[in-house]
C-alpha angles and dihedrals in degrees: 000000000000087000089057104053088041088058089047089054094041096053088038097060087045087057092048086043083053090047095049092053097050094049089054083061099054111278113156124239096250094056083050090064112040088054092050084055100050103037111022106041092038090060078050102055100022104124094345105139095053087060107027090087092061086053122119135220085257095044093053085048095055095045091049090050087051098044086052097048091051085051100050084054092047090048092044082058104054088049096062095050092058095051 
């Protein structure tokens, strides 16, 4: 499990470090957003509630400090758009 859940966060940070880097090049808020949606929190849910059960305590932790990190850029984001 733990492998798992180290291979979700992983390909999840590519996809926000993407994302960063798109957004550097002029991509709007909006676009930031949908793609997070749609790439980002699908690898998150896909299939979570068949193995959330077998998570540990580390693992939910990990996946808490990763969601919030992601949040925190996706709220960056919409902050500089309104400025």
């Amino acid at each position: 499990m733990h492998e798992h859940v180290s291979n979700v966060i992983s390909s999840c940070s590519q996809s926000v470090h993407a994302l960063r880097i798109l957004r550097t090049h002029g991509l709007t808020a909006a676009s930031v957003h949908i793609i997070f949606k749609s790439v980002v929190v699908a690898k998150l849910v896909y299939a979570a509630s068949s193995w959330w059960g077998f998570a540990t305590a580390d693992n939910d932790y990990k996946l808490s400090f990763a969601v919030a990190s992601v949040l925190a850029f996706v709220n960056s984001t919409t902050k500089l758009s309104k400025n």
